[in-house]
C-alpha positions as CSV (number, residue, x, y, z in Angstrom):
1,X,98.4,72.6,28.5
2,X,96.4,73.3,31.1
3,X,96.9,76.1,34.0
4,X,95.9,75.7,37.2
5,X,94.1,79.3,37.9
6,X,92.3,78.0,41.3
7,X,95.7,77.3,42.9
8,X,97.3,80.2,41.6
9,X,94.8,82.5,42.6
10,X,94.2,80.9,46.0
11,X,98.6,81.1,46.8
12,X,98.0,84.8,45.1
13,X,95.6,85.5,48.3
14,X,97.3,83.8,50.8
15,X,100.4,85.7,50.0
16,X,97.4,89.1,50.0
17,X,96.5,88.5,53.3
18,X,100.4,87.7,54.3
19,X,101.1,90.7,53.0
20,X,98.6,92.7,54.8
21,X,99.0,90.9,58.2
22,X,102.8,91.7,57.9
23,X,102.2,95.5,57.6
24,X,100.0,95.3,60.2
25,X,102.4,93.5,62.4
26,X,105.5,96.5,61.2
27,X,103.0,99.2,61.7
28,X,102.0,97.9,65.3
29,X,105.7,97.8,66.2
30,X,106.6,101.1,64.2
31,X,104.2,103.5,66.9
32,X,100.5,103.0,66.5
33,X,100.8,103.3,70.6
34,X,99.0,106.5,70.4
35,X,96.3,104.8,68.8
36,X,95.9,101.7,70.1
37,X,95.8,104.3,74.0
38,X,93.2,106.2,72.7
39,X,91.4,103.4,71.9
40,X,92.0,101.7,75.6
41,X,91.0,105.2,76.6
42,X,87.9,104.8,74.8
43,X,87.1,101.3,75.1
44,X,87.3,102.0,79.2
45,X,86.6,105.4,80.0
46,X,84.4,104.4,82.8
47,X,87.0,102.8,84.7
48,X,89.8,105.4,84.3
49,X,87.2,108.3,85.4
50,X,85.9,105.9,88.5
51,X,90.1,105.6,89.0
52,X,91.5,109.4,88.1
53,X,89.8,110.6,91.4
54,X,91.8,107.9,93.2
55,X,95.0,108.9,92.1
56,X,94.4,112.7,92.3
57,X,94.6,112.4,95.8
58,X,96.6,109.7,96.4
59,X,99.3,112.0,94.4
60,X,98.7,115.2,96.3
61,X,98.2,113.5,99.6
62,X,101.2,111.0,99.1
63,X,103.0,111.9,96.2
64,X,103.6,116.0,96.9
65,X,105.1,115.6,100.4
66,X,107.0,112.6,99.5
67,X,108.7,115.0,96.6
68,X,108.8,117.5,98.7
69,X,110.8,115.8,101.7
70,X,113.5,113.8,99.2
71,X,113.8,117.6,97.9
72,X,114.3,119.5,101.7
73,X,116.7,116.2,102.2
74,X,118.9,117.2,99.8
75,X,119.4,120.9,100.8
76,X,120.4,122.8,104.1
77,X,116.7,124.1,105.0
78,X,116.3,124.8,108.7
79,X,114.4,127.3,110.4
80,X,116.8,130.2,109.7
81,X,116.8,130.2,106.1
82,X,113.4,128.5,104.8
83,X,110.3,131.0,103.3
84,X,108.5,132.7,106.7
85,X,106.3,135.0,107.5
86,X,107.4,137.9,110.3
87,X,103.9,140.3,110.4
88,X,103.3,141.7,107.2
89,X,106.6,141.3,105.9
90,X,107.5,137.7,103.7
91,X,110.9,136.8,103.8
92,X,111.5,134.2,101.1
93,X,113.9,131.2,101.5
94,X,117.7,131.1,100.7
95,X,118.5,127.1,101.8
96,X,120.7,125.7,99.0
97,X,121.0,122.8,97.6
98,X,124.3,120.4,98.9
99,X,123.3,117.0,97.2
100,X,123.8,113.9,99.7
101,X,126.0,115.5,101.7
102,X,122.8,115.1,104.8
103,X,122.8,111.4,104.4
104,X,126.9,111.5,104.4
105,X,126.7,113.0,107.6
106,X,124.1,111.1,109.3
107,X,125.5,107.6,108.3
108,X,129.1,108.7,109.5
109,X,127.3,109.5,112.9
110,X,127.2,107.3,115.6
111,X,123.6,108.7,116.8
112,X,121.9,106.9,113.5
113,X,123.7,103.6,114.6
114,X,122.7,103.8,117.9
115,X,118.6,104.9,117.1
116,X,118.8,101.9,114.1
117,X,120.3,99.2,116.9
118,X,117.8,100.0,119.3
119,X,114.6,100.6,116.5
120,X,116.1,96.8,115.0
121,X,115.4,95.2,118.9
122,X,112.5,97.7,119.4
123,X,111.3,95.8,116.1
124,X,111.4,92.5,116.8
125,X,111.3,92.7,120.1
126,X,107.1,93.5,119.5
127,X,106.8,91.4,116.5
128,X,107.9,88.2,117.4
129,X,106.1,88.6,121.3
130,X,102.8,90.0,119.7
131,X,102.8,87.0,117.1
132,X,103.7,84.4,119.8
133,X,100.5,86.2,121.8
134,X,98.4,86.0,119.1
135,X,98.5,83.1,117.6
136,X,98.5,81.8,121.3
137,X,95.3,83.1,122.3
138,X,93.8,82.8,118.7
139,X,94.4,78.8,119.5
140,X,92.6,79.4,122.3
141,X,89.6,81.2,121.4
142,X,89.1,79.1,118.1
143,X,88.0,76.0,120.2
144,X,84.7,75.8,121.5
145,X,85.0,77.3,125.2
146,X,82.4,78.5,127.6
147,X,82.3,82.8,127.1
148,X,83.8,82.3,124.1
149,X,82.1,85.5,123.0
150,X,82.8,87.3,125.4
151,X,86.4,86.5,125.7
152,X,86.8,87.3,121.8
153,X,85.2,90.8,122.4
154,X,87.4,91.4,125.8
155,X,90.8,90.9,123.3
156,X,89.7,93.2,121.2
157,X,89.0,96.2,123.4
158,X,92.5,97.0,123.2
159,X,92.4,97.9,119.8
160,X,88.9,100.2,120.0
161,X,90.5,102.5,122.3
162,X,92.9,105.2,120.8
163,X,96.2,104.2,121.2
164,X,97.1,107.9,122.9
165,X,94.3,107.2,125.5
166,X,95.9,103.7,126.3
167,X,99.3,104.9,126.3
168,X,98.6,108.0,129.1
169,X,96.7,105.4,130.8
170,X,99.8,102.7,131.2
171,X,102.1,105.8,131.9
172,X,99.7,106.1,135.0
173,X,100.2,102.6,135.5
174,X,104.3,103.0,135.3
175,X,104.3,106.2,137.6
176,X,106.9,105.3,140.3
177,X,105.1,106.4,143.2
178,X,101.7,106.6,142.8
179,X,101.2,103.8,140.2
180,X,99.3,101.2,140.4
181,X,101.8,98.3,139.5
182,X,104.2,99.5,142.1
183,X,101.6,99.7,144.4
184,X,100.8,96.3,144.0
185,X,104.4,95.5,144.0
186,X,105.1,97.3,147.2
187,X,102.2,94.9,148.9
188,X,104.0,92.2,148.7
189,X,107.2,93.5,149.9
190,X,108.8,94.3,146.3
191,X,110.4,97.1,146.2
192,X,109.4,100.0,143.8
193,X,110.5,99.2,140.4
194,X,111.8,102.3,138.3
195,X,109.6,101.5,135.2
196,X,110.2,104.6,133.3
197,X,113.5,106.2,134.8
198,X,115.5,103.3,134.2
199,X,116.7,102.7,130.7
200,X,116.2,99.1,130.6
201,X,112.6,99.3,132.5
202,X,111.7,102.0,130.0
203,X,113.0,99.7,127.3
204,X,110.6,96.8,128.6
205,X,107.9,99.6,129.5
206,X,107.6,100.5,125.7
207,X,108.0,97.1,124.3
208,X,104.8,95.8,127.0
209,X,102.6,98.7,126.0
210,X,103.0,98.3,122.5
211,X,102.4,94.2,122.7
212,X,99.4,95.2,124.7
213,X,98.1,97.4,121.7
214,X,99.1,95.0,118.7
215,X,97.8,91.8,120.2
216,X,94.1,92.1,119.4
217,X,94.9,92.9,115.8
218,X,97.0,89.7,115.6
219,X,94.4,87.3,117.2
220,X,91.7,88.4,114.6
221,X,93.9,88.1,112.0
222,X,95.1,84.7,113.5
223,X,91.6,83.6,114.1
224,X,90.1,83.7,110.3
225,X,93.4,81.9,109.3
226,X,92.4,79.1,111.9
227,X,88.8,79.5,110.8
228,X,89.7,79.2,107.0
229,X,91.5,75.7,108.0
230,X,89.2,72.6,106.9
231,X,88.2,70.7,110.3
232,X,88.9,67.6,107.9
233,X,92.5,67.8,108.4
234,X,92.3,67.4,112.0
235,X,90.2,64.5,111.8
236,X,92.1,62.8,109.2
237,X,95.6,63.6,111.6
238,X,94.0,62.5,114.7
239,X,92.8,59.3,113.5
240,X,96.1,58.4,112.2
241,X,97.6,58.9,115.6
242,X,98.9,62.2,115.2
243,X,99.2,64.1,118.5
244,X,98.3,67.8,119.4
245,X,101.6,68.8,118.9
246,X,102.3,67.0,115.7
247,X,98.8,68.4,114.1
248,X,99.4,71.9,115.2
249,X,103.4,72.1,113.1
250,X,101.9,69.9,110.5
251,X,98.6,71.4,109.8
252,X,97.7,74.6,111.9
253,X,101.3,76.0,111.0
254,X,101.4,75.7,107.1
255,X,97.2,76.9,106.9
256,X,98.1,80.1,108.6
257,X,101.4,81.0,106.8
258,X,99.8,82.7,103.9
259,X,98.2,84.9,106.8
260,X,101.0,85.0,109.2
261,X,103.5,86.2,106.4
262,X,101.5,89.1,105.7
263,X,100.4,90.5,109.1
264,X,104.4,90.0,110.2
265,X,105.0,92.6,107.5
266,X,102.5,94.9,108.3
267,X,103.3,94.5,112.0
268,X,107.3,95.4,111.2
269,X,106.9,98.3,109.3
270,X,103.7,99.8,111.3
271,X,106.2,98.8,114.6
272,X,109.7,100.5,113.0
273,X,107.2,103.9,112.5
274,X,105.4,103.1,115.9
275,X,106.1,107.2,117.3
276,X,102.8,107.5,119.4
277,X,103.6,104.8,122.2
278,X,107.6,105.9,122.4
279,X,106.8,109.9,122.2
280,X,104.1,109.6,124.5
281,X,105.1,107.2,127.0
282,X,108.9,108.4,127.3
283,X,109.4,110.8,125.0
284,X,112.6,109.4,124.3
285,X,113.7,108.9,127.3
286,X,115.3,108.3,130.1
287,X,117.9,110.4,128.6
288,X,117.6,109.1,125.1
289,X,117.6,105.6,125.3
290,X,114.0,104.8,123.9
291,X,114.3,107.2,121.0
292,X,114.1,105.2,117.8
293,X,114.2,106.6,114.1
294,X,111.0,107.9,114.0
295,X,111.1,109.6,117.0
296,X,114.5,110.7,116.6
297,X,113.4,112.5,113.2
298,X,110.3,114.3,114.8
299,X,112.5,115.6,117.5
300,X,115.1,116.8,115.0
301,X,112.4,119.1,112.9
302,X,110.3,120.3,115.3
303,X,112.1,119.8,118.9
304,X,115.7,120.9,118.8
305,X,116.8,124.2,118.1
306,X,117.5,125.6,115.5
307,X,114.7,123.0,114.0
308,X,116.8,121.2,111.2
309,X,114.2,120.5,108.3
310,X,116.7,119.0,106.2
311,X,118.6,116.8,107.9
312,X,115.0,115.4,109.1
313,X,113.7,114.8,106.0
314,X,116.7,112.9,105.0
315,X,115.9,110.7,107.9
316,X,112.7,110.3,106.7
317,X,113.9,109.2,103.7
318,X,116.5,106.5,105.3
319,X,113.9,105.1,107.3
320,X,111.8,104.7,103.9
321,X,114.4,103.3,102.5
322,X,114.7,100.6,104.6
323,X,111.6,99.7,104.7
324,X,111.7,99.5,101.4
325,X,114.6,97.1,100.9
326,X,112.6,95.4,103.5
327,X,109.5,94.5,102.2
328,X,111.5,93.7,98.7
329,X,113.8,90.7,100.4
330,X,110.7,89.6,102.5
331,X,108.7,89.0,99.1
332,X,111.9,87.0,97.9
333,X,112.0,84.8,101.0
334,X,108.3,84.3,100.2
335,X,108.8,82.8,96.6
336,X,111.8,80.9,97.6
337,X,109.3,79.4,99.9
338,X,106.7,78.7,97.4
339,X,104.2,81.8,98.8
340,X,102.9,84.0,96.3
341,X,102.2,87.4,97.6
């Protein structure tokens, strides 16, 4: 009889090699990590030296005081008690640590309502009137004008001047007396308008100053999303009848939104921290009617006395917190919409 070696010994293989590949596969999952990282480290060690750099300093420029304020918010540091220096003599610190019982005491205070309702409007108060602005004018200076150049450079001359020189220069402007607004007003028979001593001037003060400094960032941003939109579409609309309005929901709107979602973030959180234009322009007040989070927190730390370290940096980490949760259900808004981001 005869025996078929040639299968045998080809099956006999097969199972060799299943063998070996299934050994492979239980080492890989039994812990050859180290091995396969060294090899990744190996393979690009380029990369990861160009990157280490990057990281270093993100870590000790981010990273360390980030630590370090969750840390002070979860103690009773303040002025009296931290590590200082009194001549030659070091006195070290003796703040404890209480655990959350900062943020227990700031929630159950009215003051953190009161700074989070008005930072909310302060919000998207600017937001919504600097988007509406920009898109506006972006329109605007997308179309072929005469000075087109020259109006695109005037918008953004806003945004090359520091924002402390433009807000000392509108508190000028705001100055009840000598101002020039009020001057203007008072030649045409209006009376003097209280612009910075009246809670809800101040509140509109603020809010105009900081739509004067955001706009020109908006309308470039605005502009290359009109650019980016093929002049196709308008033809195409147009020719089937499709009026200004019509083209501008139907195309302009859904060509921008990838854009638009993304500089509304960056506008809400870089508005929510906005300190300069507040602390400069009212510091807070009149009274403390303009104070938002931020500036709320800075006042806390370095302003009142005794200068309470801990219960600021617990702020701090409240306001990141929010921001946080934020930017997390704006990214699921996004998906549910269909934008990838």
């Amino acid at each position: 009889m005869a025996v078929d070696t040639g299968r045998s010994v080809a099956k006999a293989a097969d199972g060799d090699d299943d063998s070996v590949r299934g050994r492979r596969r239980t080492t890989a999952r039994n812990g050859n990590t180290p091995g396969r990282l060294r090899r990744v480290l190996s393979r690009h060690w380029y990369a990861w030296t160009m990157v280490a750099p990057v990281v270093l300093v993100i870590g000790v420029i981010v990273g360390y005081p980030l630590g370090r304020g969750i840390y002070l918010s979860l103690t009773d540091a303040d002025e009296a008690n931290v590590a200082r220096s009194i001549g030659v003599n070091e006195i070290p610190a003796t703040y404890d640590f209480i655990g959350l019982d900062n943020y227990t005491a700031i929630l159950a205070d009215s003051v953190f309502w009161d700074r989070l309702g008005w930072t909310l409007v302060w919000t998207v108060g600017c937001v919504s009137v600097t988007f509406l602005l920009g898109l506006t004018l972006a329109n605007m200076l997308s179309r072929e004008v005469k000075g087109r150049s020259f109006y695109r450079i005037a918008m953004i001359v806003p945004w090359g001047i520091p924002a402390f020189v433009s807000v000392f220069a509108w508190k000028m402007l705001f100055n009840e007396k000598y101002g020039i607004l009020n001057e203007v007003l008072d030649g045409g028979g209006i009376d003097a308008v209280p612009w910075l001593s009246d809670p809800t001037w101040a509140k509109i003060a603020v809010i105009a100053v900081n739509v004067w400094l955001g706009v020109p960032f908006m309308i470039v941003a605005m502009l290359g999303a009109l650019q980016s939109i093929p002049d196709e579409l308008y033809e195409a609309a147009e020719m089937d009848g499709a009026n200004p309005w019509q083209r501008f929901v139907n195309i302009t709107l859904p060509g921008i939104r990838s854009v638009s979602t993304t500089v509304i973030l960056l506008s809400t959180i870089w508005t929510f921290n906005m300190f300069p234009v507040i602390y400069l322009l009212t510091s807070g007040g009149p009274g403390d009617e303009t104070e938002i989070l931020v500036t709320y927190a800075y006042r806390v730390s370095f302003v009142n006395s005794p200068r309470d370290f801990a219960t600021s940096a617990a702020w701090g980490v409240l306001i990141l917190l929010m921001l946080s949760l934020f930017t997390i259900f704006y990214r699921r808004a996004l998906r549910k919409q269909g934008e990838v981001w």
